[in-house]
PDBQT receptor file of N, H, CA, C and O in Angstrom, charges set to zero:
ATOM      1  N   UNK A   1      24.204  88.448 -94.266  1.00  0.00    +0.000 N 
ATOM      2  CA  UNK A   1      22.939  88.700 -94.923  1.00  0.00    +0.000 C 
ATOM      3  C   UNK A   1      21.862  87.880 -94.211  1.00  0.00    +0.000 C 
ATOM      4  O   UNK A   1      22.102  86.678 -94.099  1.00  0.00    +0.000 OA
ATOM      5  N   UNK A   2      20.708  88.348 -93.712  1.00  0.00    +0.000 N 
ATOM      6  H   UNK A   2      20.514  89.324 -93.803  1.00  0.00    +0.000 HD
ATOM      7  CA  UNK A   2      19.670  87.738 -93.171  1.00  0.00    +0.000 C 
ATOM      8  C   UNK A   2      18.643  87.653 -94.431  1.00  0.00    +0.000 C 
ATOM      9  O   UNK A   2      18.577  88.417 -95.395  1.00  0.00    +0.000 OA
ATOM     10  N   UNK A   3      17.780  86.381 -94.113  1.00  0.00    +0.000 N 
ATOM     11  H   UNK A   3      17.833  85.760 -93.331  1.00  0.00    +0.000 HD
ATOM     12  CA  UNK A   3      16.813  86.053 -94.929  1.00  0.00    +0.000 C 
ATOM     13  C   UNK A   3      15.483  86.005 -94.422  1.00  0.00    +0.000 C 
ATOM     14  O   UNK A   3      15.073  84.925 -93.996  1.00  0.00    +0.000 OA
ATOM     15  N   UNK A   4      14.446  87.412 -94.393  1.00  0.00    +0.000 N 
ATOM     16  H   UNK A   4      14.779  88.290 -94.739  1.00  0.00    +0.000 HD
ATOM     17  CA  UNK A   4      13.733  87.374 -93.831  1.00  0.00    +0.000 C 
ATOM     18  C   UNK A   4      12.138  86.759 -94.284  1.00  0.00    +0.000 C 
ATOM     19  O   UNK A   4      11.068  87.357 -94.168  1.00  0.00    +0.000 OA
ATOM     20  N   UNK A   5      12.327  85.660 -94.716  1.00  0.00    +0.000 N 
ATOM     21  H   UNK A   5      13.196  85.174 -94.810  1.00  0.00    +0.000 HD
ATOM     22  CA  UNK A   5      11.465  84.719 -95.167  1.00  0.00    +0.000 C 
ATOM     23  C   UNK A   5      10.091  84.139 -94.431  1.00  0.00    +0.000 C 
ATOM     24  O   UNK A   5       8.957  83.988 -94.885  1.00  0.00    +0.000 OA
ATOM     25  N   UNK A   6      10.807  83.796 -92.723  1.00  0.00    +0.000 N 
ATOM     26  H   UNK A   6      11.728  83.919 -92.354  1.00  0.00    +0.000 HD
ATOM     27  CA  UNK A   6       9.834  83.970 -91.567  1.00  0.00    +0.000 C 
ATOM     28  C   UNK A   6       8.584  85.051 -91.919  1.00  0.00    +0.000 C 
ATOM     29  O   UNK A   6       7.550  84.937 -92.577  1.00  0.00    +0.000 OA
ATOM     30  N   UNK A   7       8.970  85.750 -91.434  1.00  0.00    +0.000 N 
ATOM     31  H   UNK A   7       9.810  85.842 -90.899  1.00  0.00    +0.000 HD
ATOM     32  CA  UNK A   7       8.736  87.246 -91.257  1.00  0.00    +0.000 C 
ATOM     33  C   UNK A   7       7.643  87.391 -92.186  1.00  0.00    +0.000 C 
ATOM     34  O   UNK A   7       6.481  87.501 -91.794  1.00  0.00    +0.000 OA
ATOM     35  N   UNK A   8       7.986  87.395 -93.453  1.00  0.00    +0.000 N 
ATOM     36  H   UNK A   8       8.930  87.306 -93.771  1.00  0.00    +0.000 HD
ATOM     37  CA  UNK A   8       6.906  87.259 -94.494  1.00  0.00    +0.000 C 
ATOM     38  C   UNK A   8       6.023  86.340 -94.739  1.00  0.00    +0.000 C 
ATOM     39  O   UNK A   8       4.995  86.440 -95.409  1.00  0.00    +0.000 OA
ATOM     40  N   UNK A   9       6.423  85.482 -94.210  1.00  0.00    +0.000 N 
ATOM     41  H   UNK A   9       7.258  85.401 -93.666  1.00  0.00    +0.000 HD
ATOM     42  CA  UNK A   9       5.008  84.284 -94.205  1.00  0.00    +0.000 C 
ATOM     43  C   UNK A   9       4.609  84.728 -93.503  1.00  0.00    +0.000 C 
ATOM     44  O   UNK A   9       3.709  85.349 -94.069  1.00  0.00    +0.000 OA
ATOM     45  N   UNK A  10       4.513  85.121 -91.723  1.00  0.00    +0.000 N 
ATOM     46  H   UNK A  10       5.244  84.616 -91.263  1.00  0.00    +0.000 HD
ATOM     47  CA  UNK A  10       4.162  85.508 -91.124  1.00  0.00    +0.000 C 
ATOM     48  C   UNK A  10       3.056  86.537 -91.124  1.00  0.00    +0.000 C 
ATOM     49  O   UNK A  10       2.052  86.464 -90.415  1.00  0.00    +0.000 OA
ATOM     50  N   UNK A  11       3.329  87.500 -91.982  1.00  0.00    +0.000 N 
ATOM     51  H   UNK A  11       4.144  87.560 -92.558  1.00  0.00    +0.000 HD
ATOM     52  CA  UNK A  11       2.649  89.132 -92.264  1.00  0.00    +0.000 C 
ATOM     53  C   UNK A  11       1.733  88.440 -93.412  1.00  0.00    +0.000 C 
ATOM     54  O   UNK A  11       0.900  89.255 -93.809  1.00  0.00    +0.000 OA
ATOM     55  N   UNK A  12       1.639  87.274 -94.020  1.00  0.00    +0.000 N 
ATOM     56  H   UNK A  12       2.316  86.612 -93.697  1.00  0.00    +0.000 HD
ATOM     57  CA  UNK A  12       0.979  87.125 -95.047  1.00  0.00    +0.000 C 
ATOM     58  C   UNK A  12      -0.060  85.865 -94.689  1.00  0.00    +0.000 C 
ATOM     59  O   UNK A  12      -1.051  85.513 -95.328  1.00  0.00    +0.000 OA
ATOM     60  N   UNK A  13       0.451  85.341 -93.545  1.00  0.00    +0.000 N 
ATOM     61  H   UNK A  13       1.256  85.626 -93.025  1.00  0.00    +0.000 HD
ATOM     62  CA  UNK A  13      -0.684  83.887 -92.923  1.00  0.00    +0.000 C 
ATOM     63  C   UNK A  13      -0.133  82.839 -93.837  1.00  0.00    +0.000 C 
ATOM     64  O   UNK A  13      -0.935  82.060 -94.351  1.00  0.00    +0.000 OA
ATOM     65  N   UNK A  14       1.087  82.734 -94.087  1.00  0.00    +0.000 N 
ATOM     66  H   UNK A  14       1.739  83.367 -93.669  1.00  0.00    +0.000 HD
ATOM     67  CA  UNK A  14       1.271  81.577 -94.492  1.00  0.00    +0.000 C 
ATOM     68  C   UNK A  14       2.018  80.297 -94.553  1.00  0.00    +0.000 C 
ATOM     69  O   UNK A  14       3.085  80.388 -95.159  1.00  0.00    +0.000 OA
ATOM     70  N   UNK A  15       1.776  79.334 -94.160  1.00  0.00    +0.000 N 
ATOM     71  H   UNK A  15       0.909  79.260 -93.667  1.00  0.00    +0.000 HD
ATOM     72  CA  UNK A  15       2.805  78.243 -94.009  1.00  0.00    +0.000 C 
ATOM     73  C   UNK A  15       3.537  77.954 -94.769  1.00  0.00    +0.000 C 
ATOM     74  O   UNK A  15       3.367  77.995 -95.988  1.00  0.00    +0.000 OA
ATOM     75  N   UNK A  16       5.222  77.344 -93.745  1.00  0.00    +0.000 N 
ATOM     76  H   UNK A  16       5.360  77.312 -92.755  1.00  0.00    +0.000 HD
ATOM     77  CA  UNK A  16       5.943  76.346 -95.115  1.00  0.00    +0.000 C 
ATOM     78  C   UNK A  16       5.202  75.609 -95.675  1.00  0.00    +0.000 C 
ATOM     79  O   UNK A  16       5.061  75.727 -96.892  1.00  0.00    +0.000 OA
ATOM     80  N   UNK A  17       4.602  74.761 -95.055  1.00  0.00    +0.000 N 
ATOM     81  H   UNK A  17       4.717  74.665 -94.066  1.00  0.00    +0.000 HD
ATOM     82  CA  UNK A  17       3.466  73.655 -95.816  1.00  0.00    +0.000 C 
ATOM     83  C   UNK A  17       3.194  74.042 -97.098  1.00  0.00    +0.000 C 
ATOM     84  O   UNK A  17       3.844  73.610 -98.050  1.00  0.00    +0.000 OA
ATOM     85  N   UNK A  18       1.731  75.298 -97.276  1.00  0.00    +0.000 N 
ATOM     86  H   UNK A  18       1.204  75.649 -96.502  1.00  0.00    +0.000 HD
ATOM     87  CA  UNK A  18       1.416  75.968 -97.947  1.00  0.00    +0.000 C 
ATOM     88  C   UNK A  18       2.332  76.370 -99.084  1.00  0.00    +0.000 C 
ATOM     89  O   UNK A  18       2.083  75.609-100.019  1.00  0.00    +0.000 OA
ATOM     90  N   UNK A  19       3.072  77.041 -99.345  1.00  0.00    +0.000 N 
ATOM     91  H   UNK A  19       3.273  77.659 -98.585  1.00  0.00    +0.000 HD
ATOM     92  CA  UNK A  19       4.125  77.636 -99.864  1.00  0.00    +0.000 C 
ATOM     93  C   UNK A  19       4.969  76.211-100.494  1.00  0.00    +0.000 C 
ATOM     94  O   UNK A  19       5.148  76.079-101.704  1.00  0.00    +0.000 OA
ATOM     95  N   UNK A  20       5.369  75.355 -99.642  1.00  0.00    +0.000 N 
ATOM     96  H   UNK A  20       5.224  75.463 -98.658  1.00  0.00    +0.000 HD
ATOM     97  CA  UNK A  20       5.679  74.184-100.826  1.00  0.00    +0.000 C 
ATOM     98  C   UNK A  20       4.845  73.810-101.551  1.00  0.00    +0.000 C 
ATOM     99  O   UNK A  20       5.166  73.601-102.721  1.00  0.00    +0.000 OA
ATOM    100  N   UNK A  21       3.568  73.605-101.155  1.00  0.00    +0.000 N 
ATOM    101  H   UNK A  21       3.307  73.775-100.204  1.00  0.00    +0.000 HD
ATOM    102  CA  UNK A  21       2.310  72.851-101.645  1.00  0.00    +0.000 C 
ATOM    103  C   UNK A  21       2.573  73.754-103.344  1.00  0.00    +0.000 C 
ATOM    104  O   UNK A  21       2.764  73.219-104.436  1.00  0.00    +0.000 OA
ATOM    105  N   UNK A  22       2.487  75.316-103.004  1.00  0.00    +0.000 N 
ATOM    106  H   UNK A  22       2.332  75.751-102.117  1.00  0.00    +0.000 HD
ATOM    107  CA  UNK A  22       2.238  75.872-104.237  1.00  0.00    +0.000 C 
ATOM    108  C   UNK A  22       3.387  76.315-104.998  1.00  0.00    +0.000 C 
ATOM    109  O   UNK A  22       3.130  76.814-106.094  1.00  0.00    +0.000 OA
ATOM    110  N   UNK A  23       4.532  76.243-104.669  1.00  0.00    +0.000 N 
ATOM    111  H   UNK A  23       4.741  75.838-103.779  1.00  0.00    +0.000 HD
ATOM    112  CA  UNK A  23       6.048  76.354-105.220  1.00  0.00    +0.000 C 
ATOM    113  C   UNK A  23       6.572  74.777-105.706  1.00  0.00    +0.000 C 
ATOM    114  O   UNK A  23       7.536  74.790-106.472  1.00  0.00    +0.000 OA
ATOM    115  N   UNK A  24       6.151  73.739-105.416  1.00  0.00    +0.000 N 
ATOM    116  H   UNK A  24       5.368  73.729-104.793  1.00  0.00    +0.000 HD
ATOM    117  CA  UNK A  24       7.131  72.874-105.678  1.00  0.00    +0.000 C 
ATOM    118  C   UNK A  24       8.321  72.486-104.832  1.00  0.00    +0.000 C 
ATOM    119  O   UNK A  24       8.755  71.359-105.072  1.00  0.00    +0.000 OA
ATOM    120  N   UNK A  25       8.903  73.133-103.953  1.00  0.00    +0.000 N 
ATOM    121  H   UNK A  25       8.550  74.049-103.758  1.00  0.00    +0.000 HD
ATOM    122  CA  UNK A  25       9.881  73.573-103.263  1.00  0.00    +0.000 C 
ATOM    123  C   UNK A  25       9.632  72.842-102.289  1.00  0.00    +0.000 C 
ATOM    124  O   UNK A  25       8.672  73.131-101.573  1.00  0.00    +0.000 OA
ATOM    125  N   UNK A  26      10.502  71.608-101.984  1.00  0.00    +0.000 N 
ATOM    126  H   UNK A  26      11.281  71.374-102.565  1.00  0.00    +0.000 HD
ATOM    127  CA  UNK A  26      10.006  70.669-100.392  1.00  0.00    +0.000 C 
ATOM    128  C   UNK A  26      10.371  71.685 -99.097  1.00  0.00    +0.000 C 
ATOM    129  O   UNK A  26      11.293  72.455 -98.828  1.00  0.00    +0.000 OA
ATOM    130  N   UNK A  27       9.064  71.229 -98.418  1.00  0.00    +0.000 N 
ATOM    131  H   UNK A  27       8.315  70.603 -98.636  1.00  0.00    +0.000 HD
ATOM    132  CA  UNK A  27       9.394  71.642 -97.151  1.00  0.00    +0.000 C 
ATOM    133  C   UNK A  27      10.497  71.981 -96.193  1.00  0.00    +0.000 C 
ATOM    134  O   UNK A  27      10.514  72.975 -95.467  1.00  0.00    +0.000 OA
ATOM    135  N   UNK A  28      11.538  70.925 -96.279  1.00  0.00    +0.000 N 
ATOM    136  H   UNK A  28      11.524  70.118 -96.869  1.00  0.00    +0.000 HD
ATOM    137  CA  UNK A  28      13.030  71.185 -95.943  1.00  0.00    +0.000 C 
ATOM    138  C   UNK A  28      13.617  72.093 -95.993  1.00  0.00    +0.000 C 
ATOM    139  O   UNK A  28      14.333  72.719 -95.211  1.00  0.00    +0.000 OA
ATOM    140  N   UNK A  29      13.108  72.254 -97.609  1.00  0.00    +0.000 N 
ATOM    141  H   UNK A  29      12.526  71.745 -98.244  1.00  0.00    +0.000 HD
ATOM    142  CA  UNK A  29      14.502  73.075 -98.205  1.00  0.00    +0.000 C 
ATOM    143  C   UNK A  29      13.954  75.284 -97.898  1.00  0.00    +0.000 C 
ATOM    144  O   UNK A  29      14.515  76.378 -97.844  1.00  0.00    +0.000 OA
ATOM    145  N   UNK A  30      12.718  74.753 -97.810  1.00  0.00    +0.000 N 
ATOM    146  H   UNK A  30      12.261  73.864 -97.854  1.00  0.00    +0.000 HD
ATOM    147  CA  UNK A  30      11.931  75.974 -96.694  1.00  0.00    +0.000 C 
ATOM    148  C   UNK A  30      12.316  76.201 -95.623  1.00  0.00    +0.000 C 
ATOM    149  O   UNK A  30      12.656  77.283 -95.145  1.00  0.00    +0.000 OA
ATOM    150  N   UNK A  31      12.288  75.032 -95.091  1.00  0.00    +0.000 N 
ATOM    151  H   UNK A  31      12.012  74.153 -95.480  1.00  0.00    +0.000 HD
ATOM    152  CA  UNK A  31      12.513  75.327 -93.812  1.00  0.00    +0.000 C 
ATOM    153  C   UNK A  31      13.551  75.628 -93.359  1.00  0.00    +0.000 C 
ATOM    154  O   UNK A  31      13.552  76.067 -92.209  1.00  0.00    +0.000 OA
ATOM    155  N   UNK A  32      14.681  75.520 -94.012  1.00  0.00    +0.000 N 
ATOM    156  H   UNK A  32      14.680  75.163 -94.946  1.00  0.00    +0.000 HD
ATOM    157  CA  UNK A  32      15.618  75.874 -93.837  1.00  0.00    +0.000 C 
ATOM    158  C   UNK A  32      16.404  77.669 -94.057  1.00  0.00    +0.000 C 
ATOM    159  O   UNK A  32      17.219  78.361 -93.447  1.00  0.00    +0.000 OA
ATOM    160  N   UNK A  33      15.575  77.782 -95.261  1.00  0.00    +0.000 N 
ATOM    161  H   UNK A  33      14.913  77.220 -95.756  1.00  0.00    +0.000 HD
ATOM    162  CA  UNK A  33      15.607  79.279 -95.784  1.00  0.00    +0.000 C 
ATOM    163  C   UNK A  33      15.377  80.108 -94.512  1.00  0.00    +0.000 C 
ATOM    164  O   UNK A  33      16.206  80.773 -93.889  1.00  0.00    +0.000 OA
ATOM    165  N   UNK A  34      13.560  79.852 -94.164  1.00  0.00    +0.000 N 
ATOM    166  H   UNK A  34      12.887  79.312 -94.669  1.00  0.00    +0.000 HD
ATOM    167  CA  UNK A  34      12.816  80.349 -92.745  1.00  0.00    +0.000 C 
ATOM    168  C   UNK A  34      13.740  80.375 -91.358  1.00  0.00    +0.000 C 
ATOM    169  O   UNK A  34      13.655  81.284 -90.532  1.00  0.00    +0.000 OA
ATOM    170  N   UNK A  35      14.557  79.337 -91.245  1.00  0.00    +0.000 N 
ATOM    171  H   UNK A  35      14.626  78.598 -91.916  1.00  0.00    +0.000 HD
ATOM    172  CA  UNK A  35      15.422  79.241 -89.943  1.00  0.00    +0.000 C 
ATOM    173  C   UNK A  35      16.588  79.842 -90.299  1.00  0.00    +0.000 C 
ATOM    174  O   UNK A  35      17.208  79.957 -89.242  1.00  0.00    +0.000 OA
ATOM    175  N   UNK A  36      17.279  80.318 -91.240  1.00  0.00    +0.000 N 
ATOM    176  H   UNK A  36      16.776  80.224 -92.098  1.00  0.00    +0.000 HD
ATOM    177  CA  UNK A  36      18.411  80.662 -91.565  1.00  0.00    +0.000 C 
ATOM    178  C   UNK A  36      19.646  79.806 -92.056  1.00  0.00    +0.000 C 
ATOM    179  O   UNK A  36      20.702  80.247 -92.509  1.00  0.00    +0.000 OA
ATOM    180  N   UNK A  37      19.290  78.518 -91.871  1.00  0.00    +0.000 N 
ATOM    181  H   UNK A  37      18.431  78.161 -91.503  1.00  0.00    +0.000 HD
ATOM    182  CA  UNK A  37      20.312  77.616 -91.707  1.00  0.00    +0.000 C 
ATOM    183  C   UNK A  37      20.845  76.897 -93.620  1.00  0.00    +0.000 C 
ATOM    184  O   UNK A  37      21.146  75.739 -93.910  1.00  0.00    +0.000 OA
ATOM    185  N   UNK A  38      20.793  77.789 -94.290  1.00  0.00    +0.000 N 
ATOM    186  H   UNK A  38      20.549  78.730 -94.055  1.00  0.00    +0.000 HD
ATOM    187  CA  UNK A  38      21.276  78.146 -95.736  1.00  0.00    +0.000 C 
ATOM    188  C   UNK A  38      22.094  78.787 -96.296  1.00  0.00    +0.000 C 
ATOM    189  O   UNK A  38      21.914  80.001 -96.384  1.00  0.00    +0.000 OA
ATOM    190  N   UNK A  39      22.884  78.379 -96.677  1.00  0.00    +0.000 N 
ATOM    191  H   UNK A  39      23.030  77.392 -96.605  1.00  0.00    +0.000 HD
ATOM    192  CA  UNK A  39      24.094  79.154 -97.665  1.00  0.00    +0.000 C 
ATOM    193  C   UNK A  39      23.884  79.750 -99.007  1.00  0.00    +0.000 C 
ATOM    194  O   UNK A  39      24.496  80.732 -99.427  1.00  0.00    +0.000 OA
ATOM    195  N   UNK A  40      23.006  79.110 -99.627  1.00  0.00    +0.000 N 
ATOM    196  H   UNK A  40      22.509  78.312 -99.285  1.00  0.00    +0.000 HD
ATOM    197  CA  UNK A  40      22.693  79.140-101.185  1.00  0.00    +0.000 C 
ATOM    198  C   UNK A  40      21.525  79.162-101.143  1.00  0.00    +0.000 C 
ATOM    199  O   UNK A  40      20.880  78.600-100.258  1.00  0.00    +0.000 OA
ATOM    200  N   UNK A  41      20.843  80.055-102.439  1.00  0.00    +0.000 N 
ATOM    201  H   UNK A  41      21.367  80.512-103.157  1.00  0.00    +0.000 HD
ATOM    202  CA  UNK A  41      19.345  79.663-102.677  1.00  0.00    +0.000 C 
ATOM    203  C   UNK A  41      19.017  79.204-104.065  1.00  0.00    +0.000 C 
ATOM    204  O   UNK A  41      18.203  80.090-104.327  1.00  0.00    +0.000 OA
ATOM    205  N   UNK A  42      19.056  78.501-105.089  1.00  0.00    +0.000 N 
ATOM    206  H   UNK A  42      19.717  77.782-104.875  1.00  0.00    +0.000 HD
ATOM    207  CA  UNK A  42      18.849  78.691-106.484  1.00  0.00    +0.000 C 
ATOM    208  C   UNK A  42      17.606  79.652-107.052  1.00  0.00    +0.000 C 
ATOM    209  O   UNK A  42      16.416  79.754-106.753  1.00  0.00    +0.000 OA
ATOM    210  N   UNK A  43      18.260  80.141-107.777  1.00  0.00    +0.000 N 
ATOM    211  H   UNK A  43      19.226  80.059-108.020  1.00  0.00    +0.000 HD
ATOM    212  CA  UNK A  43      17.377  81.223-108.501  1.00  0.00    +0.000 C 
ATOM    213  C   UNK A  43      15.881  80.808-109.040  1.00  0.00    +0.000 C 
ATOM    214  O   UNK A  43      14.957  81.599-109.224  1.00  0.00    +0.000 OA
ATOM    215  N   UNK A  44      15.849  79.262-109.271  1.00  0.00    +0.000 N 
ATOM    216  H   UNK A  44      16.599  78.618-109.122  1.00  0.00    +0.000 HD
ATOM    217  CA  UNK A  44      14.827  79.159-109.714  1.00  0.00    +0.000 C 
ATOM    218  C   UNK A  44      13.600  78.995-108.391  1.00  0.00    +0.000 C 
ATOM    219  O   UNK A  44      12.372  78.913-108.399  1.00  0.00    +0.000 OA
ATOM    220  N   UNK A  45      14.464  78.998-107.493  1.00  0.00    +0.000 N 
ATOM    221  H   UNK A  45      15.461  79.065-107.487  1.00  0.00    +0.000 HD
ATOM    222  CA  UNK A  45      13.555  78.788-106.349  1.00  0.00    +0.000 C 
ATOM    223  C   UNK A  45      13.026  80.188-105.577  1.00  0.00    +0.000 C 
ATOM    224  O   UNK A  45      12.026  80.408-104.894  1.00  0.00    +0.000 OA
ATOM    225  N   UNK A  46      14.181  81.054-106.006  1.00  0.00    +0.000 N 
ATOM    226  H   UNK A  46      14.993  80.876-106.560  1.00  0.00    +0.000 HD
ATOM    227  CA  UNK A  46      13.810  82.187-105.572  1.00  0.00    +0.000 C 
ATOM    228  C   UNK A  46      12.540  83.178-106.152  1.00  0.00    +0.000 C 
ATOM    229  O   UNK A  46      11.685  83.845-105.570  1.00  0.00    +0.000 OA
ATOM    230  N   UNK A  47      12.873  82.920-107.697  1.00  0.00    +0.000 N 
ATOM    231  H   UNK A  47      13.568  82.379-108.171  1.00  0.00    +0.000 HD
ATOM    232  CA  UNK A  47      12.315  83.120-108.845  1.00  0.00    +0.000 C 
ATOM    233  C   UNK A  47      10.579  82.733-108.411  1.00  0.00    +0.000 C 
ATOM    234  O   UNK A  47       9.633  83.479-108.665  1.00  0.00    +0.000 OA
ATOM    235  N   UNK A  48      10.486  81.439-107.736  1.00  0.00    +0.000 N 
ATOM    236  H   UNK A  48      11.255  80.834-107.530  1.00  0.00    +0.000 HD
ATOM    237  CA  UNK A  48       9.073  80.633-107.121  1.00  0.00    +0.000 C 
ATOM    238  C   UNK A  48       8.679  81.411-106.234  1.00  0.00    +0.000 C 
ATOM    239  O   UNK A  48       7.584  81.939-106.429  1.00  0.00    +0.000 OA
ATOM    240  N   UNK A  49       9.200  81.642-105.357  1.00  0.00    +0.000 N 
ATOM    241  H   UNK A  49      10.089  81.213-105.199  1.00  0.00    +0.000 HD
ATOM    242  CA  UNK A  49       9.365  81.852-103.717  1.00  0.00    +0.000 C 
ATOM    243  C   UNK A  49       8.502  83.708-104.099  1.00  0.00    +0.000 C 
ATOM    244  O   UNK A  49       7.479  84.143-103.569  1.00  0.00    +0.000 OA
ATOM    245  N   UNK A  50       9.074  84.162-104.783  1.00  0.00    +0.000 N 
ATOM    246  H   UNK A  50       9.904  83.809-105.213  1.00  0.00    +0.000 HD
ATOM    247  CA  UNK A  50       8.376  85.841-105.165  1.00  0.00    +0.000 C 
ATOM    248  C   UNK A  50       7.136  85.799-105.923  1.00  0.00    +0.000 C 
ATOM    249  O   UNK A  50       6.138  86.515-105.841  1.00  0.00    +0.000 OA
ATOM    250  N   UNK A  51       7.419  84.759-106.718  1.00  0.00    +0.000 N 
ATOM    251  H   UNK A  51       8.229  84.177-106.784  1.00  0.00    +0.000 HD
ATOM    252  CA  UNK A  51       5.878  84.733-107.728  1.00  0.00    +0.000 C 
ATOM    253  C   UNK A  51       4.632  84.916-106.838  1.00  0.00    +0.000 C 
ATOM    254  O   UNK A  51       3.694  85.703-106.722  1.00  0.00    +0.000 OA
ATOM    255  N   UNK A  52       5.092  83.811-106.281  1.00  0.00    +0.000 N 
ATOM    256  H   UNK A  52       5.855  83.171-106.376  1.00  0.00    +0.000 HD
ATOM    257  CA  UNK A  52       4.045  82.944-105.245  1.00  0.00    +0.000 C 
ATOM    258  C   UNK A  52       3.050  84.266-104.106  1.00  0.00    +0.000 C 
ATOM    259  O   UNK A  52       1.888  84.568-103.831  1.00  0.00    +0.000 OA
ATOM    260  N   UNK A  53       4.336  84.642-103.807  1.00  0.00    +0.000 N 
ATOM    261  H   UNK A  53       5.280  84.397-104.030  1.00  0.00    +0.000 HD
ATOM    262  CA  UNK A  53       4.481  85.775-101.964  1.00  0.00    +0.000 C 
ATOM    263  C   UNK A  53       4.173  87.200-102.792  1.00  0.00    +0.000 C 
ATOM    264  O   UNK A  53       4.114  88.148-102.008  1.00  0.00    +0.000 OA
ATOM    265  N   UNK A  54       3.968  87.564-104.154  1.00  0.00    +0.000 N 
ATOM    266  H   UNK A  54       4.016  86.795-104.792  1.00  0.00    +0.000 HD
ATOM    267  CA  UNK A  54       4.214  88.867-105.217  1.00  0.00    +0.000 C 
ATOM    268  C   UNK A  54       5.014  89.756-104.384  1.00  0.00    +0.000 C 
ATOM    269  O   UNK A  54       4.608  90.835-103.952  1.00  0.00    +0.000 OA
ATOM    270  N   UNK A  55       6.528  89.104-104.113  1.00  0.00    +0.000 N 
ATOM    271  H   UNK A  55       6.857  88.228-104.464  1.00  0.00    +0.000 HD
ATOM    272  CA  UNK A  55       7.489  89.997-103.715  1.00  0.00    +0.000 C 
ATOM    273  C   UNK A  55       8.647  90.412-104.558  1.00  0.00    +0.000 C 
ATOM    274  O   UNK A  55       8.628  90.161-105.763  1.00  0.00    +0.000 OA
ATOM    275  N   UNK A  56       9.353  90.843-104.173  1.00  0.00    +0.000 N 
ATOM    276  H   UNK A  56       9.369  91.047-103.194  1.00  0.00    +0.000 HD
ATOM    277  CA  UNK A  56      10.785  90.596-105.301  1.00  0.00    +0.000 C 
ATOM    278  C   UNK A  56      11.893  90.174-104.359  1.00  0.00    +0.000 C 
ATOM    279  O   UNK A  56      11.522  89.960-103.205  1.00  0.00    +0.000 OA
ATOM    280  N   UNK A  57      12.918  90.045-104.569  1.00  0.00    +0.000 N 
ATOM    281  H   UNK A  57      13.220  90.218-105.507  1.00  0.00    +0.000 HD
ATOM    282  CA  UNK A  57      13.639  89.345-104.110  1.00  0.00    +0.000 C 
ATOM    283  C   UNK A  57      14.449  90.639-102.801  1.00  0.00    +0.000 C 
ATOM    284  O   UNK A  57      14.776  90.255-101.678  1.00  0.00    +0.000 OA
ATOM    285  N   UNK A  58      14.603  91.841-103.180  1.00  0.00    +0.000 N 
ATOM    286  H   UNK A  58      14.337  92.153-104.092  1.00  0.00    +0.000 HD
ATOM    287  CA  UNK A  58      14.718  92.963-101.758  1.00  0.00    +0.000 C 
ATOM    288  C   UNK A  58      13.960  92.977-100.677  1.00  0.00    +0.000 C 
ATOM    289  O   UNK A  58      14.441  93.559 -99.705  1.00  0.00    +0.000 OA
ATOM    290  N   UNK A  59      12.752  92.432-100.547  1.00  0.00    +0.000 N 
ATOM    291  H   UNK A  59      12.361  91.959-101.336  1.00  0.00    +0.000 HD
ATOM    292  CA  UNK A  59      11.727  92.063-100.203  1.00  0.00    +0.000 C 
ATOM    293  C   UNK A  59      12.638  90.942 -98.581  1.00  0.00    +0.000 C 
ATOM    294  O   UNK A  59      12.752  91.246 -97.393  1.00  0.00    +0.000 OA
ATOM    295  N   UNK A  60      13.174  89.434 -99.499  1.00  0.00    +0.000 N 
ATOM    296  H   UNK A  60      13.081  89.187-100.463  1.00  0.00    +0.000 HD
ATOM    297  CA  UNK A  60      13.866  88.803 -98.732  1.00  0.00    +0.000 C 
ATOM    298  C   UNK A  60      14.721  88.569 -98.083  1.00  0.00    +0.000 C 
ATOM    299  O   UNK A  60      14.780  87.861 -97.078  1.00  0.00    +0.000 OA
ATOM    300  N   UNK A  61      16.133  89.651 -99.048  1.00  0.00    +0.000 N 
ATOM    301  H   UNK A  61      16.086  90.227 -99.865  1.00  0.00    +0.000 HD
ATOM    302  CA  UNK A  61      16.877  89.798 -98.229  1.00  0.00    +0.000 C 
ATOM    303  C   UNK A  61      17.480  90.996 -97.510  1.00  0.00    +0.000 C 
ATOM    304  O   UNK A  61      17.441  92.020 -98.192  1.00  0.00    +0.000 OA
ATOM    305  N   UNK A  62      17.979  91.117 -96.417  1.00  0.00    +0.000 N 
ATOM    306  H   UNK A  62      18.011  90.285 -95.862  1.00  0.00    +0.000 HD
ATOM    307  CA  UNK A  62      18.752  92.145 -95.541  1.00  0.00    +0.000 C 
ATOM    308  C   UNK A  62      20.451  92.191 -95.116  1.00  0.00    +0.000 C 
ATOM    309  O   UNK A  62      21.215  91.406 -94.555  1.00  0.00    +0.000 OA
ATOM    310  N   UNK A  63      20.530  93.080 -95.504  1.00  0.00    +0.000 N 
ATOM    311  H   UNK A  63      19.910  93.718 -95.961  1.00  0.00    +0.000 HD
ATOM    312  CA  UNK A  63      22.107  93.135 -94.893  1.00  0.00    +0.000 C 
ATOM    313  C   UNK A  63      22.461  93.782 -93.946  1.00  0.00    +0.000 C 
ATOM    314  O   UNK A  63      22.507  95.011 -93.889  1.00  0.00    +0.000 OA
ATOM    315  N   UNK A  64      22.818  92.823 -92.901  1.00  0.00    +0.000 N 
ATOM    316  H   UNK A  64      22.781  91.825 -92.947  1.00  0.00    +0.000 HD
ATOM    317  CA  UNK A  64      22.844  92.987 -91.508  1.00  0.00    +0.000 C 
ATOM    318  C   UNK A  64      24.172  93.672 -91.251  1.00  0.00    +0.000 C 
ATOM    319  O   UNK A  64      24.505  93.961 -90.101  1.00  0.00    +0.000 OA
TER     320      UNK A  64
C-alpha cells in the first residue's frame, strides 16, 4: 500500500511544517507518512490529516 501524502501536499502548496502547525501532529511523525517510512497510522491522526487537506482517507491511500 502506498501513501500518497507527498503528492497531496504538493497539489495543495503545502508543507509538513504547515500541516503540523494545524493538525497537532509533529513533524516527524509527517514526515515520515510523506517518505513512506511507516507501518501504522492512528486513526486519530488520520481522522486530522483529512479534516485539515478536506480529503477522505481514499484520497491517501493506494494499492500498489
Amino acid at each position: 500500500m502506498k501513501i500518497k501524502l507527498k503528492e497531496i501536499l504538493e497539489n495543495k502548496n503545502i508543507t509538513v511544517y504547515a500541516l503540523s502547525k494545524k493538525t497537532g501532529i509533529t513533524q516527524n511523525n509527517l514526515g515520515r507518512l510523506v517518505k513512506g517510512e511507516t507501518i501504522s497510522i492512528r486513526y486519530d491522526n488520520l481522522e486530522a490529516i483529512c479534516k485539515e487537506l478536506n480529503i477522505t482517507p481514499n484520497d491517501i491511500f493506494e494499492i500498489e
